[in-house]
FITOR-722140 format. One record per residue: residue in three letters; x, y, z of N, C-alpha, C in turn. Coordinates in steps of 0.02 Angstrom, whole numbers, padded with zeros to 5 digits, always signed. Layout:
% residues N
ALAXYZXYZXYZ
...
This chain:
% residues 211
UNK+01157-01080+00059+01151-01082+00132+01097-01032+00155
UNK+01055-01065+00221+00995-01010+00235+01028-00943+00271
UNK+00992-00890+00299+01008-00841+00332+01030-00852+00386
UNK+00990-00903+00417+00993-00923+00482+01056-00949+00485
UNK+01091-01000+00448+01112-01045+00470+01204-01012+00466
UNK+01191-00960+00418+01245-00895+00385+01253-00869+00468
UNK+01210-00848+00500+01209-00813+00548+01250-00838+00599
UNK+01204-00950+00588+01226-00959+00666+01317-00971+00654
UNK+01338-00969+00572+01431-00987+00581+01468-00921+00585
UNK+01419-00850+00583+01459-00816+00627+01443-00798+00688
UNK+01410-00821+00704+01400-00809+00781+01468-00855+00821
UNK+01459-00916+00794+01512-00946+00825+01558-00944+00804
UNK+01589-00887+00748+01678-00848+00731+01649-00792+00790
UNK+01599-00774+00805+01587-00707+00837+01637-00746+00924
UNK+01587-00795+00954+01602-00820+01013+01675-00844+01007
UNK+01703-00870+00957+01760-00893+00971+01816-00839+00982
UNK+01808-00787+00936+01870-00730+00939+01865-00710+01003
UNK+01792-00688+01018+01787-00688+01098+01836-00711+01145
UNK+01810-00776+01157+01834-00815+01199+01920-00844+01194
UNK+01926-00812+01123+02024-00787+01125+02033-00719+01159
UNK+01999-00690+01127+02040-00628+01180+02041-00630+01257
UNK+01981-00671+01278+01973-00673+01368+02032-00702+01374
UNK+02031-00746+01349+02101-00792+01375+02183-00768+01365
UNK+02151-00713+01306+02248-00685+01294+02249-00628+01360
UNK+02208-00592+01386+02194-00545+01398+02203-00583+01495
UNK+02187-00645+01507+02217-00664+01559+02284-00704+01583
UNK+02307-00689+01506+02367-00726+01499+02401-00657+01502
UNK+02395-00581+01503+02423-00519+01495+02470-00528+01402
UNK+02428-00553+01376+02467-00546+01302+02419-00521+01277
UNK+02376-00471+01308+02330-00419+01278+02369-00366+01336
UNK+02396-00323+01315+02390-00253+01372+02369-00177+01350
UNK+02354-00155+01381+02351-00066+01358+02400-00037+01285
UNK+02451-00061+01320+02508-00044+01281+02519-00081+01220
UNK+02498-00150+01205+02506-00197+01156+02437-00235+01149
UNK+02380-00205+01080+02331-00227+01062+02354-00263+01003
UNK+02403-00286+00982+02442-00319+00926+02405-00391+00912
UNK+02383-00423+00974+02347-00503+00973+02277-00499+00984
UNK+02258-00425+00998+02190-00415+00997+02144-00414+00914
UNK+02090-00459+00943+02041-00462+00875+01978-00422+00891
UNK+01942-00384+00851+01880-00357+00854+01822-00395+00835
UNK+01803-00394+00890+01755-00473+00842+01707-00441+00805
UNK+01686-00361+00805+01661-00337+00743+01683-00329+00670
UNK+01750-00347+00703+01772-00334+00590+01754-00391+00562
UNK+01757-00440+00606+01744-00528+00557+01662-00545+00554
UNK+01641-00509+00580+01560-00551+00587+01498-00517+00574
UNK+01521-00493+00509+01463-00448+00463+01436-00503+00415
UNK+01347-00497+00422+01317-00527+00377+01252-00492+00349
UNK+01211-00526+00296+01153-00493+00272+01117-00521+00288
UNK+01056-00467+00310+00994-00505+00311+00943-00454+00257
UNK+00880-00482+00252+00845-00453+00196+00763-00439+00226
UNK+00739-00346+00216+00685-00341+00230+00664-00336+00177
UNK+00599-00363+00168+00556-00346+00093+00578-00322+00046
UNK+00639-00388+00035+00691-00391-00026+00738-00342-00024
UNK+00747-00287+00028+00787-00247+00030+00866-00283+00050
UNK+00915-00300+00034+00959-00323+00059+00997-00273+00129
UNK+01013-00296+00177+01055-00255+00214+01101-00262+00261
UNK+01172-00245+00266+01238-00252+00278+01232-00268+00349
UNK+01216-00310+00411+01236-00295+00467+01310-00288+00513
UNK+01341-00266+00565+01397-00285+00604+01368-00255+00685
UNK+01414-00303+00697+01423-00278+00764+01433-00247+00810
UNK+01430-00232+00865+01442-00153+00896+01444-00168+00963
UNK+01494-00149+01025+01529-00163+01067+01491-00098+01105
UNK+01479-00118+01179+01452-00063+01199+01507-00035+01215
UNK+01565-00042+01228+01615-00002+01245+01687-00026+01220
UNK+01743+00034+01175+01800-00009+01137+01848-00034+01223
UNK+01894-00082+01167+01931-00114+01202+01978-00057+01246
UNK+01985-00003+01209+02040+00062+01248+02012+00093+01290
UNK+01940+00100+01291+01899+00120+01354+01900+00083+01407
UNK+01889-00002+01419+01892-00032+01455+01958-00025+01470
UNK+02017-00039+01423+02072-00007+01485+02075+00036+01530
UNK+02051+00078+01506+02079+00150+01541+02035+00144+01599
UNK+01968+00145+01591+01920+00159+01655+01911+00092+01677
UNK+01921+00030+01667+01885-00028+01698+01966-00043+01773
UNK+01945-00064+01836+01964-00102+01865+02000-00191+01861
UNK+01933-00214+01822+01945-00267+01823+01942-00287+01744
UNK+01994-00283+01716+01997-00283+01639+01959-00354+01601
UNK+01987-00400+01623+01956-00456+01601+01889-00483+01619
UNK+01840-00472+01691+01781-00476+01708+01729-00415+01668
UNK+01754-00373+01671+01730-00327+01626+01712-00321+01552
UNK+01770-00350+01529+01762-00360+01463+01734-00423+01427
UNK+01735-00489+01478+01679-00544+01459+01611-00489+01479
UNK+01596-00470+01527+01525-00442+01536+01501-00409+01477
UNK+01541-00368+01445+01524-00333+01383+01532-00339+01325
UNK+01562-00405+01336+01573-00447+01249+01561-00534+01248
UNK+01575-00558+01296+01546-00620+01300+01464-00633+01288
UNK+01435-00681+01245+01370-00699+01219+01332-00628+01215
UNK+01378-00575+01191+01336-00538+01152+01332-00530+01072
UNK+01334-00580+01042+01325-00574+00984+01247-00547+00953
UNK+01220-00494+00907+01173-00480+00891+01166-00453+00968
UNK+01174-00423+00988+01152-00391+01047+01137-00312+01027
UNK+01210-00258+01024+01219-00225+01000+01240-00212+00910
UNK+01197-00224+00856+01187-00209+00789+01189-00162+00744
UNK+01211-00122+00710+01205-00073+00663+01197-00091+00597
UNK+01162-00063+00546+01198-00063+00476+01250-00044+00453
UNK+01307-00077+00404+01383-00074+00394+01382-00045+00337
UNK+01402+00041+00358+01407+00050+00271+01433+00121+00281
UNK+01462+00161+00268+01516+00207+00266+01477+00281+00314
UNK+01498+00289+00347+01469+00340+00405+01422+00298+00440
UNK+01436+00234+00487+01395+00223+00510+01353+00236+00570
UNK+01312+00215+00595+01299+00223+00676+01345+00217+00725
UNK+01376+00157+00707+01445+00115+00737+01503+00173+00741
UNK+01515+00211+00688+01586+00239+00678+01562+00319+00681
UNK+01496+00344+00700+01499+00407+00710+01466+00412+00778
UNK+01447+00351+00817+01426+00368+00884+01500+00351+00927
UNK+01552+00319+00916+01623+00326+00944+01653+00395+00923
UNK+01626+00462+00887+01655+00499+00884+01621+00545+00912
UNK+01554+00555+00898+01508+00620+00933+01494+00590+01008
UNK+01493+00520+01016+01471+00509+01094+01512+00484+01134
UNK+01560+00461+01086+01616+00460+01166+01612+00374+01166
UNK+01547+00338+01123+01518+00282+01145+01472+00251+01204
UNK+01450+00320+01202+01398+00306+01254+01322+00295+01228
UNK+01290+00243+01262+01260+00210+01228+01183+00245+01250
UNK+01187+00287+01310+01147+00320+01334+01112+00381+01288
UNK+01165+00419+01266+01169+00486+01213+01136+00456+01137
UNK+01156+00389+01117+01134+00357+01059+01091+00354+01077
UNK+01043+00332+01111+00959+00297+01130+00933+00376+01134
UNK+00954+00423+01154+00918+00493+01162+00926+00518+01057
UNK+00954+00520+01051+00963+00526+00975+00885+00497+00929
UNK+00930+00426+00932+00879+00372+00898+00800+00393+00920
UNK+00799+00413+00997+00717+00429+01004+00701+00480+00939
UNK+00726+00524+00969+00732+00593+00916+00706+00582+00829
UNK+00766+00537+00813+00739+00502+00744+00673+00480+00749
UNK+00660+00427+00787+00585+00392+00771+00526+00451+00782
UNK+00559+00502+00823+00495+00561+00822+00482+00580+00766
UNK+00545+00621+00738+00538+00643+00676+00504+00599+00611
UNK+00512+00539+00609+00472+00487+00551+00395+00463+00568
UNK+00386+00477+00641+00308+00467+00651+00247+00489+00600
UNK+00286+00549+00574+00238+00564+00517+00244+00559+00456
UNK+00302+00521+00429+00314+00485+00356+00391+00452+00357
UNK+00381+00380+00362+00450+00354+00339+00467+00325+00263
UNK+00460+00395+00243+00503+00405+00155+00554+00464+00191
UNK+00606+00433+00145+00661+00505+00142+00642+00563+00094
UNK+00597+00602+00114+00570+00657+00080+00615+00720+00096
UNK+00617+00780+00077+00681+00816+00083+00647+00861+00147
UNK+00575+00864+00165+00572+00862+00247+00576+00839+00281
UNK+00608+00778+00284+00603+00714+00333+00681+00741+00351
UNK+00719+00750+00298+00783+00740+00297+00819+00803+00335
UNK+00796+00850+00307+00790+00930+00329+00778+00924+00425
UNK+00727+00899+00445+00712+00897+00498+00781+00849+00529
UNK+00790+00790+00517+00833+00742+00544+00897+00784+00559
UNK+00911+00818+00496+00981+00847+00515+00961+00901+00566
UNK+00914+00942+00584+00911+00988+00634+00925+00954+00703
UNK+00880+00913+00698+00847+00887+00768+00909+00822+00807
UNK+00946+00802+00754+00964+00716+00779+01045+00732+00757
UNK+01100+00730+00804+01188+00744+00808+01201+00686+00750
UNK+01174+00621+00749+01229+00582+00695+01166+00565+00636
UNK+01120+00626+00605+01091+00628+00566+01124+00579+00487
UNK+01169+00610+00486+01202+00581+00432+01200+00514+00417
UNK+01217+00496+00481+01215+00385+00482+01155+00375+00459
UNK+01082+00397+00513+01022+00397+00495+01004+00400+00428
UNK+01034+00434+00375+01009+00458+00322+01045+00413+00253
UNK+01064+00363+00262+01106+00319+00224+01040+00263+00218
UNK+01019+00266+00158+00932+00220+00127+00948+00167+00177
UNK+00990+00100+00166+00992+00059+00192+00986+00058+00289
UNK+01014+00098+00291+01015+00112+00369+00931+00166+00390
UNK+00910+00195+00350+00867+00239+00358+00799+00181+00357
UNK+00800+00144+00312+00747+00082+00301+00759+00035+00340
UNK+00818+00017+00384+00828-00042+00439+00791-00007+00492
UNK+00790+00057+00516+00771+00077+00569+00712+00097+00570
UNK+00697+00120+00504+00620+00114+00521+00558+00055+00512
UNK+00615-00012+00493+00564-00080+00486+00539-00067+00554
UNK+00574-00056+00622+00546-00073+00670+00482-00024+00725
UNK+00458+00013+00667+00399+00038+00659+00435+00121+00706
UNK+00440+00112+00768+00442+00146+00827+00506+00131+00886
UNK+00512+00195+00922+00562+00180+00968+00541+00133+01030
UNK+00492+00137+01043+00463+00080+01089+00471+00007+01052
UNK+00465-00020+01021+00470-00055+00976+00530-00051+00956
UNK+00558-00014+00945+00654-00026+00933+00706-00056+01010
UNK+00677-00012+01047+00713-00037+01127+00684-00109+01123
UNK+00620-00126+01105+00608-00215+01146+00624-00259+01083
UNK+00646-00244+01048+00644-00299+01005+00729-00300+00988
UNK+00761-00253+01025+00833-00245+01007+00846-00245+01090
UNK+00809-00261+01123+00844-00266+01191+00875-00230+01238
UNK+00856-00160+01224+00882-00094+01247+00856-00038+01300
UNK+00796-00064+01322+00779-00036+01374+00815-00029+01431
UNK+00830-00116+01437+00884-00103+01517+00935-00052+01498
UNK+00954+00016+01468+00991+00075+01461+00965+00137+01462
UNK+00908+00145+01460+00864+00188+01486+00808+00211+01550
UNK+00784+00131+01549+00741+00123+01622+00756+00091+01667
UNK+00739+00111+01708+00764+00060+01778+00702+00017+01785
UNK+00718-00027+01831+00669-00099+01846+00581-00040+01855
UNK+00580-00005+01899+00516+00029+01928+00488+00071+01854
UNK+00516+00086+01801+00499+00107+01753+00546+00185+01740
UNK+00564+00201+01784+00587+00273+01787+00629+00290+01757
UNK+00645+00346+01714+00719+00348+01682+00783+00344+01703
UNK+00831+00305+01681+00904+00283+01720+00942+00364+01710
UNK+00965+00396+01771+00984+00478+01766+01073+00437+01758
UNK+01081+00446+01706+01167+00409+01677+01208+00485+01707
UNK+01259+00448+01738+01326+00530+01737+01350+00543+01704
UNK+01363+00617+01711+01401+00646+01650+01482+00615+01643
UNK+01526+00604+01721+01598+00605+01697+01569+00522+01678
UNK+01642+00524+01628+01616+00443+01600+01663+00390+01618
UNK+01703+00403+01684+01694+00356+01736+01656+00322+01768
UNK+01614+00373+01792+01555+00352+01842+01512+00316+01787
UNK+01487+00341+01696+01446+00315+01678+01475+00234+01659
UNK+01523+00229+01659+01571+00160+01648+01546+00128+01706
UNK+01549+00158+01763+01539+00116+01815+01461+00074+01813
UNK+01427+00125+01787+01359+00106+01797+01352+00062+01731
UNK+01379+00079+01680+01352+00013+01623+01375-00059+01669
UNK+01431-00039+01677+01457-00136+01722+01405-00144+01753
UNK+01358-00103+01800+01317-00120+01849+01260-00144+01809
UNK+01244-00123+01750+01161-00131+01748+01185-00199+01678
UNK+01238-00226+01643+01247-00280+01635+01280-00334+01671
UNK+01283-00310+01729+01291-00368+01781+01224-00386+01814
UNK+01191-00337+01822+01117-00347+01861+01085-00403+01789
UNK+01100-00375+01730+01048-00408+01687+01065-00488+01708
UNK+01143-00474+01698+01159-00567+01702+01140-00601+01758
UNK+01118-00563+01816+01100-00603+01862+01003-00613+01870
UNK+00989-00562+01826+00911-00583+01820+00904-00644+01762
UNK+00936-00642+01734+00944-00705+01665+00982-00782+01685
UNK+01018-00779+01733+01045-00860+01727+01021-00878+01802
């Protein structure tokens, strides 16, 4: 079977678990209290893809977990299609033990704002050689909080296929989290209510510049 075609049958296990949970979740057989019928549609829908023969692990990544949207969202179920509905390959990591995925839910809270300030950080530091040389590495751990993920070959060589952080935001779709429409930097809040509030806002704005 091709890559592609690997991709497109989990995309659609990706959309379908989805589109169970919306529906358990308006049926209230998802609650705060009972995630028992809840599925992650990141544990099922890891695949490989291959750079210049390098093989490498991908999964998925939720801009925000399901226990966050409880707690801070209003509207549990509009909310949570906004941030998981047809996002498959949206939000991506490499899958492999300390990942991006499982150490930016611990140093950031999951904020996706603090990750993009990081990741800049990284692509600074490799501007001047992307080999893991023991100054490259030396520097990463000074300069960058989830250095460690960074520094895992497979994950260290996914991120730097994409040359640059300019080039990482557009080709991964990540600007709308940093800039606003006029170009200016998006000033995110610190309590992470308010920054909850504002992710709903700026993937609701997207959906309405897109359909």
């Amino acid at each position: 079977m091709r890559e592609t075609d690997i991709q497109t049958d989990i995309q659609e296990k990706y959309n379908s678990i989805v589109e169970n949970n919306i529906y358990l979740l308006n049926e209230k057989q998802i609650t705060k209290d009972n995630l028992a019928k809840y599925r992650d549609p990141d544990k099922y829908t890891k695949y490989e893809i291959n750079i210049d023969s390098i093989t490498v692990l991908i999964a998925q990544d939720g801009l925000c977990s399901i226990q966050k949207i409880f707690e801070f969202s209003e509207n549990i179920v509009k909310d949570y299609t906004f941030i998981r509905k047809n996002k498959f390959d949206f939000l991506i990591w490499p899958a492999y033990a300390m990942s991006i995925n499982q150490i930016r839910a611990t140093v950031f809270q999951d904020r996706i704002d603090f990750l993009l300030n990081d990741l800049e950080k990284f692509y600074k530091v490799i501007e001047s050689s992307k080999t893991l040389s023991p100054s490259i590495v030396s520097e990463l751990w000074s300069k960058c909080k989830i250095a460690r993920a960074y520094l895992f070959p497979n994950t260290f060589y996914w991120l730097c296929s994409f040359g640059d952080f300019d080039s990482f935001l557009c080709k991964r779709k990540l600007k709308q989290f940093l800039y606003e429409s006029d170009g200016s930097k998006i000033v995110w809040p610190n309590d992470f209510k308010d920054y909850y509030n504002k992710l709903i806002e700026i993937l609701i704005d997207s959906y309405s510049h897109n359909n």
